[in-house]
C-alpha positions as CSV (number, residue, x, y, z in Angstrom):
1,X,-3.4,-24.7,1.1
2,X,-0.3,-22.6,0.9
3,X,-0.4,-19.1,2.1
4,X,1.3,-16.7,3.9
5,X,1.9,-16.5,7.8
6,X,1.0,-12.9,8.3
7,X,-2.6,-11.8,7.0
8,X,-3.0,-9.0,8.9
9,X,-1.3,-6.9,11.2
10,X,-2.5,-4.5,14.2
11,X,-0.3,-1.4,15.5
12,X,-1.6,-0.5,18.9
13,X,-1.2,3.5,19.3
14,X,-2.5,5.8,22.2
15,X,-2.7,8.9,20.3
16,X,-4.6,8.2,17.0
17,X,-3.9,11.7,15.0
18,X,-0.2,11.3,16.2
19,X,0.2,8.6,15.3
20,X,-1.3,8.2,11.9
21,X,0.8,11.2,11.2
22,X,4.2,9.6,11.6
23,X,3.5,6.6,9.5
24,X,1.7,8.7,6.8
25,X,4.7,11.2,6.9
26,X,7.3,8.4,6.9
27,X,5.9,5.5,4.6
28,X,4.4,8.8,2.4
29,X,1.2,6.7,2.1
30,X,-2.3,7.8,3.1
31,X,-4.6,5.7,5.5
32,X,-7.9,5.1,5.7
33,X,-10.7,5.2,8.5
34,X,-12.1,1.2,9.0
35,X,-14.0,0.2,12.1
36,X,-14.8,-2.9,14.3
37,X,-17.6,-4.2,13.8
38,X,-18.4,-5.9,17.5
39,X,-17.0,-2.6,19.1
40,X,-18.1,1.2,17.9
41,X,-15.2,2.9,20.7
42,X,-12.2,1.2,18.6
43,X,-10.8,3.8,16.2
44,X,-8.8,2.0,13.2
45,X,-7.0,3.6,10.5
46,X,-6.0,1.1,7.7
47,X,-2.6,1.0,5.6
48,X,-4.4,1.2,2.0
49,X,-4.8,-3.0,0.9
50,X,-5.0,-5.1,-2.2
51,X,-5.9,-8.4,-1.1
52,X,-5.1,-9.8,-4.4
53,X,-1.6,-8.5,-4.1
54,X,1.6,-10.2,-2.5
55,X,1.6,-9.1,1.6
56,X,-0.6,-8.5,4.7
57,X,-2.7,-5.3,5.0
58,X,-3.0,-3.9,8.5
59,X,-4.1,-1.1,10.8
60,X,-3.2,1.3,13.1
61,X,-5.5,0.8,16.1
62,X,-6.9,2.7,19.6
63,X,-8.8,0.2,21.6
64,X,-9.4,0.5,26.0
65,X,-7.3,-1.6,27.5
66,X,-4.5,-2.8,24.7
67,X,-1.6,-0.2,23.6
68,X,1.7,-0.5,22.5
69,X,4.4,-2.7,23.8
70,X,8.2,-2.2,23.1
71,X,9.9,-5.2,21.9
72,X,7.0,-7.2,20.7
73,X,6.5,-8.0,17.7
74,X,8.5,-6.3,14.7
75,X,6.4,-5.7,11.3
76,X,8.2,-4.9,8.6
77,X,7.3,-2.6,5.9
78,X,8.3,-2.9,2.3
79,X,9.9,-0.3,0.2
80,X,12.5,0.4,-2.4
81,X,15.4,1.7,0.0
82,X,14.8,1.8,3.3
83,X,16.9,4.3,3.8
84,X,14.6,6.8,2.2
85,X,11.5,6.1,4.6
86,X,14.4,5.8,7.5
87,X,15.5,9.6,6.8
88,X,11.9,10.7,7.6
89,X,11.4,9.0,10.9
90,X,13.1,11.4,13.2
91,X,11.7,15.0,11.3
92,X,8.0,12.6,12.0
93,X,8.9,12.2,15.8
94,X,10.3,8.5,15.4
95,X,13.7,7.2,16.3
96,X,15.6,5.4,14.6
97,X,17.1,2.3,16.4
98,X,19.1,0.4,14.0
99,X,19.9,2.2,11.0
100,X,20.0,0.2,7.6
101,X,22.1,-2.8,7.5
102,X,23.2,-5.6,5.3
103,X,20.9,-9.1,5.9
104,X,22.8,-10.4,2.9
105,X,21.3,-12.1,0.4
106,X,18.0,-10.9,1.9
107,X,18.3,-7.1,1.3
108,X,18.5,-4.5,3.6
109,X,16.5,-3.2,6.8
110,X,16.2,-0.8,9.3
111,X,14.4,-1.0,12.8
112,X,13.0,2.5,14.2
113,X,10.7,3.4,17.0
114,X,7.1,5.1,16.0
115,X,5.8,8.2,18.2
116,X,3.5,5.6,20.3
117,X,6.7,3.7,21.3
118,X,6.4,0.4,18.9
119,X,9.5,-1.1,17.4
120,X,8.7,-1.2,13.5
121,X,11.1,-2.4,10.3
122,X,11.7,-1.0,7.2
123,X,13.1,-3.7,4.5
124,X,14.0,-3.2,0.6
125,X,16.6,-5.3,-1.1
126,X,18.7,-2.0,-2.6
């Protein structure tokens, strides 16, 4: 079966209301309360998901014991010019690391830094 790699991704935050704030602010897109099953003290706040849709829904998660890492992992979100999202990440209490910059044939991206301290991407092909 051919699928994609990424079904699902998992932001690890400290500060739940802070951090749901910069990436609603930012990405200008709402999110949505979700829990775990197996553990009732996880808070999760989901990016909104169309599983019949091309790309990998995710969440934005609190959890004892697991927070963010810099460095790890980088997910990038899709838009239509990253450099629109990338002009709201500092006024949301983000920094921008990399500002937007040629891949080639690929597109475009920019890497920034979320108020919890994860790396993120922004990628669009104008």
């Amino acid at each position: 079966m051919k699928q994609n790699a990424i079904g699902w991704f998992d932001i690890y935050v400290n500060d739940m209301d802070r951090a749901a704030a910069f990436y609603q602010t930012v990405l200008e897109r709402e999110l949505e309360n979700i829990g775990d099953p197996t553990d009732s003290s996880v808070i999760m706040k989901s990016f909104v998901t169309d599983m019949e849709n091309y790309g990998a829904g995710g969440a934005l998660v609190k959890r004892e014991g697991a927070g963010p890492v810099i460095g790890g992992t980088i997910v990038y979100f899709g838009t239509e010019d990253c450099a629109v999202e990338e002009s709201r990440v500092a006024s949301a209490g983000g920094k921008v690391i990399n500002p937007k910059m040629s891949i080639g044939e690929f597109g475009f991206v920019s890497v920034c830094m979320d108020t919890e301290g994860n790396l993120f991407g922004l990628s669009s092909m104008k």
